[in-house]
One Martini backbone bead per residue (centre of mass of N, CA, C, O) as a GRO file, in nm:
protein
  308
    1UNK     BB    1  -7.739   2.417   0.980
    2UNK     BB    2  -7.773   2.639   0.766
    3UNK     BB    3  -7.835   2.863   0.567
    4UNK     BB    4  -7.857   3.254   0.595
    5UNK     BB    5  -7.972   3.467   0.367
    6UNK     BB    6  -8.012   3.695   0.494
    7UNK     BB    7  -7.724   3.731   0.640
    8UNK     BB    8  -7.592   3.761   0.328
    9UNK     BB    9  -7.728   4.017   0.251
   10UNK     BB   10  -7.814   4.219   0.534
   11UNK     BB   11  -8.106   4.108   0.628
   12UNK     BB   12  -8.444   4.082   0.700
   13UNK     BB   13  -8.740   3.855   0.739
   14UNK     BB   14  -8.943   4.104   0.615
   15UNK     BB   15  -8.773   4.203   0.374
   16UNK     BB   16  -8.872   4.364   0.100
   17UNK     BB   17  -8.805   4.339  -0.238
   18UNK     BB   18  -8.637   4.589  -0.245
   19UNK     BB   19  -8.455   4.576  -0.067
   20UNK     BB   20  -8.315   4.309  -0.172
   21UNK     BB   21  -8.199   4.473  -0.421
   22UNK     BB   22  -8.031   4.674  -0.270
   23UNK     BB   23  -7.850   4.469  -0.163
   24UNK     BB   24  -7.752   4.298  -0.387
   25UNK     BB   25  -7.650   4.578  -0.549
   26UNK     BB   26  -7.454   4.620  -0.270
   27UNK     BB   27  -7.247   4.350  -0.296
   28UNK     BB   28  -7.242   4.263  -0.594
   29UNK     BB   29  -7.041   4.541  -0.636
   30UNK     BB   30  -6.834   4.488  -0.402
   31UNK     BB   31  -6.781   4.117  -0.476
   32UNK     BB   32  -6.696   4.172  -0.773
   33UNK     BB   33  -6.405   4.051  -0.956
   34UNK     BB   34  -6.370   4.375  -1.093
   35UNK     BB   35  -6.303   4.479  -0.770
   36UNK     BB   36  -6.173   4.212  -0.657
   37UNK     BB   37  -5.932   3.934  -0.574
   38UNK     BB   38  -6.059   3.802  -0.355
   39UNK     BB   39  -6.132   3.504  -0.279
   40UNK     BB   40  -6.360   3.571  -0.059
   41UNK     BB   41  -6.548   3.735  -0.257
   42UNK     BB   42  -6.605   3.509  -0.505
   43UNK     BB   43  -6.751   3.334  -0.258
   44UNK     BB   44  -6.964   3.594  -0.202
   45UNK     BB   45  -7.058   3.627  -0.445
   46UNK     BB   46  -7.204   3.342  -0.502
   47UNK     BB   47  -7.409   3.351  -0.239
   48UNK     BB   48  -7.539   3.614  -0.277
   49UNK     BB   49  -7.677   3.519  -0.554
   50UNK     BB   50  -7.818   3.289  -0.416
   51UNK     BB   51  -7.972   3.439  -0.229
   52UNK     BB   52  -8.114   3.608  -0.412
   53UNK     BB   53  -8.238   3.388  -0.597
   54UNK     BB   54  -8.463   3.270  -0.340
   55UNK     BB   55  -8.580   3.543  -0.227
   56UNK     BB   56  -8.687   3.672  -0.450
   57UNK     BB   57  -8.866   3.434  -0.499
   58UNK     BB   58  -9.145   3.364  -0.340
   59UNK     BB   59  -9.178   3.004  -0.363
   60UNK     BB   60  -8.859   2.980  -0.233
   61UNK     BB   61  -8.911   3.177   0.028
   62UNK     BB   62  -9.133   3.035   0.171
   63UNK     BB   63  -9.011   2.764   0.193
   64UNK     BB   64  -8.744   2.879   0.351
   65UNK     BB   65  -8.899   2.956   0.592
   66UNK     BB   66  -8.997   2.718   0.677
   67UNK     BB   67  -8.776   2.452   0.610
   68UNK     BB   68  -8.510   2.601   0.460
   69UNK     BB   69  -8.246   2.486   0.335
   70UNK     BB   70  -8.309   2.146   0.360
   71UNK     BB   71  -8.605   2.203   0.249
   72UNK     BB   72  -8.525   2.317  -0.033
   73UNK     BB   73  -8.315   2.109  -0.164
   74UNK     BB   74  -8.465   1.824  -0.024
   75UNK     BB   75  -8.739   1.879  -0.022
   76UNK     BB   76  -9.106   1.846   0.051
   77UNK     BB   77  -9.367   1.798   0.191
   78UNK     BB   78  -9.651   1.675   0.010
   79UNK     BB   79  -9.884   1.834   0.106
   80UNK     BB   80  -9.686   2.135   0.011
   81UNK     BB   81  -9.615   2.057  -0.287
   82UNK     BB   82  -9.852   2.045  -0.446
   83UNK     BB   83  -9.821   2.379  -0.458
   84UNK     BB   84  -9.511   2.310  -0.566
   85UNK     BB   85  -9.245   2.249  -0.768
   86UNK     BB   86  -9.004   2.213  -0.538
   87UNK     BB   87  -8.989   1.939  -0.420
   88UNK     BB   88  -8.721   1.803  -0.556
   89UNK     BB   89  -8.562   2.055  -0.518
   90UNK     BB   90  -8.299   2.287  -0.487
   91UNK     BB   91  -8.091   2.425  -0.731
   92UNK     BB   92  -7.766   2.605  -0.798
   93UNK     BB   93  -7.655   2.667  -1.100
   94UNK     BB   94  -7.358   2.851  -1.008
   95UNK     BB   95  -7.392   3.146  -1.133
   96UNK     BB   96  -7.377   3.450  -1.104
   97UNK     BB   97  -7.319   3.598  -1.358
   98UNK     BB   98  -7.655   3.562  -1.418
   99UNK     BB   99  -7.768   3.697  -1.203
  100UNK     BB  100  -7.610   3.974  -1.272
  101UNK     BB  101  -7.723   3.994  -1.574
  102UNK     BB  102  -8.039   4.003  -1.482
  103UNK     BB  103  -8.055   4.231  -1.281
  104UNK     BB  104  -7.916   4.451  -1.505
  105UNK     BB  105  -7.889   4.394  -1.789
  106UNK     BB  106  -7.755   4.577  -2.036
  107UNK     BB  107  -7.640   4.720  -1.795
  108UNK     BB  108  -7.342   4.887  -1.696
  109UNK     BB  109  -7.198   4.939  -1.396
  110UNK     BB  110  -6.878   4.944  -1.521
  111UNK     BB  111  -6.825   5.160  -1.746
  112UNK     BB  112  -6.537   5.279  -1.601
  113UNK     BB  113  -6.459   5.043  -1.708
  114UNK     BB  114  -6.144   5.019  -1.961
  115UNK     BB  115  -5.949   4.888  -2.162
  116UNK     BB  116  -5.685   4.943  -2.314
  117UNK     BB  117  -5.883   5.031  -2.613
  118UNK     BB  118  -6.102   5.226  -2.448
  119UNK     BB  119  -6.302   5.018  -2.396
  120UNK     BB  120  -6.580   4.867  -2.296
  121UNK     BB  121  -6.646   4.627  -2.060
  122UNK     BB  122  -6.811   4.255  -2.112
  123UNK     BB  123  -6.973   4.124  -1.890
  124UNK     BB  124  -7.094   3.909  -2.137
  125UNK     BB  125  -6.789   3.759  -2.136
  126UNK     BB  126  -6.602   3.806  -1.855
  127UNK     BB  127  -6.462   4.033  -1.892
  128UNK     BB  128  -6.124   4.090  -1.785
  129UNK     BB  129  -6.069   3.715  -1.773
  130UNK     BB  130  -6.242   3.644  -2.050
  131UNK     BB  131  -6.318   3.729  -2.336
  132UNK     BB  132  -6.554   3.526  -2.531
  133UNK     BB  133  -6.584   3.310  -2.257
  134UNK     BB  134  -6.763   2.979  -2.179
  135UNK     BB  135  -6.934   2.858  -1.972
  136UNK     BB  136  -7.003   2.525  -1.806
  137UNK     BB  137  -7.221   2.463  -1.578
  138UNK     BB  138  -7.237   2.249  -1.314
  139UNK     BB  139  -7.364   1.993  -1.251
  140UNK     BB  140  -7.655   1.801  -1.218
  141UNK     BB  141  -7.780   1.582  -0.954
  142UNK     BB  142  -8.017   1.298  -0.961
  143UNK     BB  143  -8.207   1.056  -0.822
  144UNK     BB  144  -8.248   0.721  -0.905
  145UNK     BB  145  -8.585   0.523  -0.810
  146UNK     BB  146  -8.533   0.183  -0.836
  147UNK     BB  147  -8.648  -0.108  -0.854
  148UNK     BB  148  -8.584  -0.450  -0.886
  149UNK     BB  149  -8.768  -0.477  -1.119
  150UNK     BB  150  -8.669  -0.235  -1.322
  151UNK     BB  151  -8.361  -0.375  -1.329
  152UNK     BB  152  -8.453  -0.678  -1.393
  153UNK     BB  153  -8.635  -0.548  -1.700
  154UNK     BB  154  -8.669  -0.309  -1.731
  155UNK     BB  155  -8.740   0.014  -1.848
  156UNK     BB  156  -8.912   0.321  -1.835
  157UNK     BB  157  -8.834   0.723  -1.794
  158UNK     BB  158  -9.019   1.000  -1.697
  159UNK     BB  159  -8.874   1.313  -1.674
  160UNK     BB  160  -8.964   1.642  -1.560
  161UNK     BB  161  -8.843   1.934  -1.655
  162UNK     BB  162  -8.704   2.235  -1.557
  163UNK     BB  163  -8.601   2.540  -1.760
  164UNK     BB  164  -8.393   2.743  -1.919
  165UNK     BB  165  -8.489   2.908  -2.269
  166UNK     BB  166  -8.414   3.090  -2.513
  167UNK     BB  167  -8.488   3.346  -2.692
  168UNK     BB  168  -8.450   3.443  -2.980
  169UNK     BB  169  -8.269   3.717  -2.891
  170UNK     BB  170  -8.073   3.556  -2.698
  171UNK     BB  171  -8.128   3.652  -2.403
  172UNK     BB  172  -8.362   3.595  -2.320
  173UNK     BB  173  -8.592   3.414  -2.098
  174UNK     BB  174  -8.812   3.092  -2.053
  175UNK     BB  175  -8.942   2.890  -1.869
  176UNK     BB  176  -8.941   2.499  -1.943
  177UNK     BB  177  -9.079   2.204  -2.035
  178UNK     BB  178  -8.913   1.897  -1.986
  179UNK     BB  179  -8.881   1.500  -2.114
  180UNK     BB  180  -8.659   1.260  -2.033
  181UNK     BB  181  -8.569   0.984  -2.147
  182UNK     BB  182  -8.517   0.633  -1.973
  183UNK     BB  183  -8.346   0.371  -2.047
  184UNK     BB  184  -8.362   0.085  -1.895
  185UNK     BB  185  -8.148  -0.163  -1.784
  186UNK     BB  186  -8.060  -0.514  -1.756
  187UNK     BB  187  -7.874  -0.462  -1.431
  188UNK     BB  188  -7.841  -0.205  -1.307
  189UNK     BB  189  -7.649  -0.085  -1.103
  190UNK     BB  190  -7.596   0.103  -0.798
  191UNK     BB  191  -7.432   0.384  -0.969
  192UNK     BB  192  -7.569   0.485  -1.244
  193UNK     BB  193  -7.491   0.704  -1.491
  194UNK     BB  194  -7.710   0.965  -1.656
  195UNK     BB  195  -7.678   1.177  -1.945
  196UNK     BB  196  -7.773   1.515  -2.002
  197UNK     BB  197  -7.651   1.701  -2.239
  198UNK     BB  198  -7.730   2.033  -2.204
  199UNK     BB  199  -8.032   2.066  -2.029
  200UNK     BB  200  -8.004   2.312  -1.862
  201UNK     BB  201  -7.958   2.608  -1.832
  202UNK     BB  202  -8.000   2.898  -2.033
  203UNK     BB  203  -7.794   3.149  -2.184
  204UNK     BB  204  -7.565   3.391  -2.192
  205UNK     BB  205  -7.277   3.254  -2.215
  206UNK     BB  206  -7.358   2.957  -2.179
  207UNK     BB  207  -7.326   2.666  -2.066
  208UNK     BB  208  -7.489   2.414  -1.986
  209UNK     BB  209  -7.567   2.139  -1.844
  210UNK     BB  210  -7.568   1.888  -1.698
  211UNK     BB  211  -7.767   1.570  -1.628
  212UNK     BB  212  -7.764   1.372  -1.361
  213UNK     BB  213  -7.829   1.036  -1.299
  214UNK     BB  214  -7.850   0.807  -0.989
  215UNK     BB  215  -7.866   0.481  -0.928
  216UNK     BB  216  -8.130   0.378  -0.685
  217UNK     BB  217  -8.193   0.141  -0.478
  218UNK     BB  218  -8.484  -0.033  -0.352
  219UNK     BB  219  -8.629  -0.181  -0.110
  220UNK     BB  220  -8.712  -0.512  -0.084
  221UNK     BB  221  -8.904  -0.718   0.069
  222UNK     BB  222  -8.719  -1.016  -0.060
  223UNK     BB  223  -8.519  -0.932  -0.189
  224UNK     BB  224  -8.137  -0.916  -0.217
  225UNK     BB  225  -7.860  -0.751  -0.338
  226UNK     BB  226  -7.503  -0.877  -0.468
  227UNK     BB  227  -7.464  -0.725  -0.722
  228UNK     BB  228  -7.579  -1.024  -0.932
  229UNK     BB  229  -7.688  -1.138  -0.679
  230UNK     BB  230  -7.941  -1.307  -0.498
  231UNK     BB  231  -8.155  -1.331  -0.218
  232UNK     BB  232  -8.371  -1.564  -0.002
  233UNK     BB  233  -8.579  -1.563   0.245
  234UNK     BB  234  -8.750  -1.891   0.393
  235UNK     BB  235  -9.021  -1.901   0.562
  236UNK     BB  236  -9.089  -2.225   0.781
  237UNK     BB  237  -9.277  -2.432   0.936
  238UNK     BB  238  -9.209  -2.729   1.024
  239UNK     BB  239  -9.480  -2.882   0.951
  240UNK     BB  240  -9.438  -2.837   0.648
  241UNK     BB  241  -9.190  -2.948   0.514
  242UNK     BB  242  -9.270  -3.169   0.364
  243UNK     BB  243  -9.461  -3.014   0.184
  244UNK     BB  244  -9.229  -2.907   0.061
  245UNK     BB  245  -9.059  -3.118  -0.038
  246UNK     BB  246  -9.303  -3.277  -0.215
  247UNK     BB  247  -9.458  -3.017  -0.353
  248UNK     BB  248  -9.271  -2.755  -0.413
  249UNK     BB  249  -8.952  -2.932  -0.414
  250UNK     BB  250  -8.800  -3.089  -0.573
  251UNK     BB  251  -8.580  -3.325  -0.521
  252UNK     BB  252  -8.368  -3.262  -0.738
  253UNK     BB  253  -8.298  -2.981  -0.557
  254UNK     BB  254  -8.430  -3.049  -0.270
  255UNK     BB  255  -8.321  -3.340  -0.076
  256UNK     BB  256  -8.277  -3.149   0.128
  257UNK     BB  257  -8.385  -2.985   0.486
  258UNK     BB  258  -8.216  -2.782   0.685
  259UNK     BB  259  -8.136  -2.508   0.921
  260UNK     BB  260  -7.886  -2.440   0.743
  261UNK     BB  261  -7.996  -2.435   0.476
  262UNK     BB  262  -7.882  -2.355   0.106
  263UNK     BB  263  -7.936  -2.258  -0.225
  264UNK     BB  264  -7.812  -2.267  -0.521
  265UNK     BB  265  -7.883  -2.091  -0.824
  266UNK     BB  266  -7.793  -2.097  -1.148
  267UNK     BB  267  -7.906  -1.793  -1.317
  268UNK     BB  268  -8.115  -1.696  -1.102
  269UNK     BB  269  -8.054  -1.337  -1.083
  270UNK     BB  270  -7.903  -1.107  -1.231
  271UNK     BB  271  -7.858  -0.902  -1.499
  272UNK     BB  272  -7.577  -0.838  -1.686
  273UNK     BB  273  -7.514  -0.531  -1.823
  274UNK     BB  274  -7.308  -0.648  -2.053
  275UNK     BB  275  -7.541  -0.919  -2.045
  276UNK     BB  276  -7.855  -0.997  -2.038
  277UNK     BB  277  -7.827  -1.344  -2.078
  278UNK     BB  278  -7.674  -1.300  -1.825
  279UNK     BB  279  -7.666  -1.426  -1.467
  280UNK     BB  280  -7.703  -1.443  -1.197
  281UNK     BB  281  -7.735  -1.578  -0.886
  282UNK     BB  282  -7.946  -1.782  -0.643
  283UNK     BB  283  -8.002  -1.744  -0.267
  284UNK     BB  284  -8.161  -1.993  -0.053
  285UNK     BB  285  -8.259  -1.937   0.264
  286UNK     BB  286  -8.380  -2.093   0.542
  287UNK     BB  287  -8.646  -2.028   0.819
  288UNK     BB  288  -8.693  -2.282   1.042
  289UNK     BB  289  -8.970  -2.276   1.252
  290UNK     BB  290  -8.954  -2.379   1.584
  291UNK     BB  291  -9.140  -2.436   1.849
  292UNK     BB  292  -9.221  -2.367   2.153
  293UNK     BB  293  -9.468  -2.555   2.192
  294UNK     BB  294  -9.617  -2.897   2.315
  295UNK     BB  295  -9.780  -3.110   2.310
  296UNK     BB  296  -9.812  -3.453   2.434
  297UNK     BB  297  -9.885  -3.546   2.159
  298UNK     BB  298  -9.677  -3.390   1.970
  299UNK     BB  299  -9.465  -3.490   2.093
  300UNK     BB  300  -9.525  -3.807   2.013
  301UNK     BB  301  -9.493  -3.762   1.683
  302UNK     BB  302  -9.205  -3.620   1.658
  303UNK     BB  303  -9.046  -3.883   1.803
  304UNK     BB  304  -9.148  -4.070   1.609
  305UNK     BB  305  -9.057  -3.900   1.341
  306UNK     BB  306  -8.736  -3.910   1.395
  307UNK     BB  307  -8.714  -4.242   1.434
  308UNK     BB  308  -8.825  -4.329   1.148
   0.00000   0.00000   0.00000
């Protein structure tokens, strides 16, 4: 089961735009680690934080209302997906305290707070906790899946994010697209991470994120990764066998074909990452079909070719 935003908050699911705000902010000042010291405070504080940033926004409470938890952050079908941002999934920032400077805006809700030298205490660096110090929100990770043919020559891939991105004021931000180019290199194996330092959300006082891509291979039809190595499984009817050894398969390199045979090709599996020049082996073994049924004449040219 999911988590219940709704239950995070203490509201119901038909809760209107105002209620959820005044949830958010009765609980975010009750839970706020200025206010009491208790670590699940500081959990709940979290929760409460990305519950309100779901639900806030109308695009992403459809999402979860429809899909739930597990259909927001991990993606939604394509056919609804198609009108909406967030197929990719949705992925919660980490920063409460961003959540909570957006929706008080400039006001300090805790005025009555201030520190040894009579000032009020600045929320917007971190509070009582470290004045002026940046903190940086927890790393993006995203799956790169790409083909076998992809990892094999290499090729390039651009992946357009979405982010937050502070306006001159440097306080305000607005949501803005950007393209990342990833050059795959040849060989690449999977998990493979790359990085993509500060890409995430801009803030008041916070460092982004960094953007991290993990690369996944994709299942191929015909070719299986070991490794640096290939392997490929031959299916061919018995009958063919000659035709394969005398025309397919020059005799030099395959001089038998048995049903348990199997060639080994050095250098021609997949390009070492350290080395692209230099490539592991490929593995053929043959799946040699031997017929079920045989007519009474087949039988006997069968036998005759074995005797020979």
């Amino acid at each position: 089961m999911g988590r219940d935003y709704y239950s995070v908050l203490q509201i119901t699911r038909n809760a209107e735009d105002a209620q959820i705000k005044k949830a958010y902010r009765k609980l975010a000042l009750k839970t706020h680690p200025l206010k009491t010291s208790e670590r699940t405070a500081e959990e709940a504080f979290r929760q409460i934080a990305e519950a309100y940033d779901v639900l806030s926004d109308p695009v992403k409470r459809s999402i979860y209302d429809k899909f739930g938890e597990e259909g927001l952050k991990g993606g939604i079908p394509l056919e609804f997906g198609s009108q909406t941002p967030w197929t990719s999934g949705y992925v919660f920032h980490g920063n409460p305290e961003k959540v909570f400077h957006e929706f008080f805006g400039g006001d300090n809700p805790f005025s009555e707070f201030f520190d040894t030298e009579g000032h009020e205490v600045d929320l917007n660096f971190g509070g009582l906790r470290g004045r002026g110090v940046q903190k940086q929100d927890p790393p993006v990770e995203r799956d790169l899946y790409l083909s076998l043919e992809d990892l094999f020559f290499g090729c390039t891939k651009k992946i357009k994010i979405s982010r937050r991105v502070l306006n001159d004021d440097r306080y305000s931000s607005t949501i803005k697209d950007k393209i990342l180019t990833i050059d795959v290199k040849p060989g690449w194996r999977q998990g493979t991470r790359i990085t993509f330092e500060k890409e995430g959300d801009q803030g008041p006082n916070i460092i982004p994120a960094d953007i991290i891509f993990i690369v996944k291979e994709k299942l191929h039809p015909r070719f299986c990764r070991e490794n640096d190595n290939l392997f490929f499984v031959y299916s061919i009817p018995l009958g063919k066998m000659p035709l394969l050894a005398t025309a397919l398969l020059p005799s030099s390199v395959f001089p038998y074909v048995s049903p348990k045979y199997f060639k080994q090709v050095p250098g021609e599996g997949m390009p070492l990452p350290e080395d692209p020049t230099k490539k592991g082996d490929l593995f053929i073994f043959f799946d040699i079909q031997f017929p079920t049924r045989l007519t009474p004449q087949k039988r006997k040219m069968l036998r005759q070719a074995l005797l020979t």
